[in-house]
C-alpha positions in Angstrom: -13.4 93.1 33.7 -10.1 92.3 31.6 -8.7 95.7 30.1 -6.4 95.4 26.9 -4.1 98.0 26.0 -4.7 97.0 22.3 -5.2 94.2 19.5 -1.6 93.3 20.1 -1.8 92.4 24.1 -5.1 91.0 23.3 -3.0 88.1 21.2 -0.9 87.8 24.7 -4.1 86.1 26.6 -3.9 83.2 24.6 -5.0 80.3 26.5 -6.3 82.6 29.5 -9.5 82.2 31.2 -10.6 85.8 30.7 -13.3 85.7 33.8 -17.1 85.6 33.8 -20.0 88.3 33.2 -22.8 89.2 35.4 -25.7 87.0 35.7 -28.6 87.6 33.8 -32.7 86.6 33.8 -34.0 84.8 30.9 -37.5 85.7 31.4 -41.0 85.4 29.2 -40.7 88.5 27.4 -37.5 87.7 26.4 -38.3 84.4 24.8 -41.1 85.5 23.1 -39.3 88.4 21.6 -36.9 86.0 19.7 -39.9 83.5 19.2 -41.1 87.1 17.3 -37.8 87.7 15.6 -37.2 84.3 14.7 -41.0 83.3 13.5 -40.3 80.4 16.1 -43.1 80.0 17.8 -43.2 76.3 19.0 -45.2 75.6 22.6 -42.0 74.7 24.7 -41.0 78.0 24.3 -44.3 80.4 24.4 -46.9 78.2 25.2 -46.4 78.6 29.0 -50.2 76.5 29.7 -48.9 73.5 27.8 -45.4 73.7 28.7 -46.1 72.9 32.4 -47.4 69.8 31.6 -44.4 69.0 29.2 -40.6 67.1 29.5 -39.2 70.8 31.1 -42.6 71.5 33.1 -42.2 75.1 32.1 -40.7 76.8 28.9 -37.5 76.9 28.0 -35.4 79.6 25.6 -34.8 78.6 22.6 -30.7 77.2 21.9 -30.3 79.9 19.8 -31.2 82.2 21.7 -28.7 81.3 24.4 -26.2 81.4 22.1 -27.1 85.1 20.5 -27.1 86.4 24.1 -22.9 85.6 23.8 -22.4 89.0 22.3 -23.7 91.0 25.2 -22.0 89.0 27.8 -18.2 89.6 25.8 -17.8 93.3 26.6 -18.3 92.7 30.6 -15.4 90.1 30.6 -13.1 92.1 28.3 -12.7 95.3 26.2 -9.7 96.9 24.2 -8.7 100.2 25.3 -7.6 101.4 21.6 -10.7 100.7 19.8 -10.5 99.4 17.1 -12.1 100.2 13.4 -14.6 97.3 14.1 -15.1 94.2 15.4 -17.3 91.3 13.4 -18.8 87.9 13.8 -16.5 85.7 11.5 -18.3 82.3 12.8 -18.4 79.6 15.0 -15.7 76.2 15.4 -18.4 74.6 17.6 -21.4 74.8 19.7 -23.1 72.1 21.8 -26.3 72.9 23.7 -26.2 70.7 26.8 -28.9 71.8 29.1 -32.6 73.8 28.1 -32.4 77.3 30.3 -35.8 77.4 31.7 -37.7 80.6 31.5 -36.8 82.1 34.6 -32.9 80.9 35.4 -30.4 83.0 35.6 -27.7 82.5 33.2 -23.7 83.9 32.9 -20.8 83.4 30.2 -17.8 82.5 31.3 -14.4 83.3 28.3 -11.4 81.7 27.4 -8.8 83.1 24.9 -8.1 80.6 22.4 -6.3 81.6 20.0 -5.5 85.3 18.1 -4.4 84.9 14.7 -3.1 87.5 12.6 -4.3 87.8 8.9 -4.3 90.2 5.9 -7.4 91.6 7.4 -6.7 92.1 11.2 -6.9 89.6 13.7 -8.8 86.7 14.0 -9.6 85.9 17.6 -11.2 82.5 19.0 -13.0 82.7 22.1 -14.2 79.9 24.3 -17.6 80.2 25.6 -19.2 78.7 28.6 -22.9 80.1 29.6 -23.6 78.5 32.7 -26.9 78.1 34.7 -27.3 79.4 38.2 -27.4 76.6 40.9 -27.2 73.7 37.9 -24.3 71.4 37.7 -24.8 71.0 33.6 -24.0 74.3 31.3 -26.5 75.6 28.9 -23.9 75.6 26.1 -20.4 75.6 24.9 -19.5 77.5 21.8 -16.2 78.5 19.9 -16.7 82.0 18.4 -14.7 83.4 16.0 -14.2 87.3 15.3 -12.5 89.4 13.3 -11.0 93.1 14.9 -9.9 95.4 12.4 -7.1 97.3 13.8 
């Protein structure tokens, strides 16, 4: 794990590959949680009967839930010392989904700094996201995040 001192020598990793998280288990339960959250209930996803006979021959998490698992993965590749009053989602440059994560795989988000821009507000900070899939040569995704830490 990266340790900043503060906001300030955050901005210094610019252009830094910040490391990776741990790996994590996408499993059933999971899926059909954010089926449940999402009222997304189509059969490649929770249909696990009708999904072995489909294109994935099992189910597969939905996109966005691979890319709403980016959150948990950011504070085991980096963490400011001197909190700060809050950090919150600002948006998203881009986001590809390149590979389904198949119930089961195990998954892990690897950072880049981007960019940390100071405005009126605090500092808005562009991350580089790359969740990978254990033992696949194709990523799941690749997302630009964009958050704003309030000093």
């Amino acid at each position: 794990m990266r340790t900043f001192a503060d906001a300030t020598e955050l901005a210094s990793a610019a252009g830094e590959h910040l490391g990776y998280s741990d790996w994590l288990t996408v499993t059933q339960e999971r899926i059909n949680q954010f089926a449940e959250a999402t009222d997304d209930h189509q059969w490649i996803h929770v249909d696990t009967e009708r999904a072995a006979e489909g294109p994935f021959g099992t189910t597969i998490a939905h996109g966005y839930l691979s890319l709403s698992l980016l959150p948990h993965f950011g504070p085991q590749v980096y963490t400011i010392s001197k909190r700060p009053k809050m950090g919150i989602n600002y948006g998203l440059n881009r986001v590809r989904f390149l590979q389904p994560v198949k119930v089961g795989s195990r998954v892990r988000d690897g950072i880049e700094m981007v960019e940390v821009k100071e405005t009126s507000n605090g500092l808005l900070v562009t991350t580089k996201h790359t969740l990978e899939i254990e033992g696949e040569e194709r990523d799941a995704l690749v997302a630009e995040t964009l958050a704003l830490i309030v000093p």
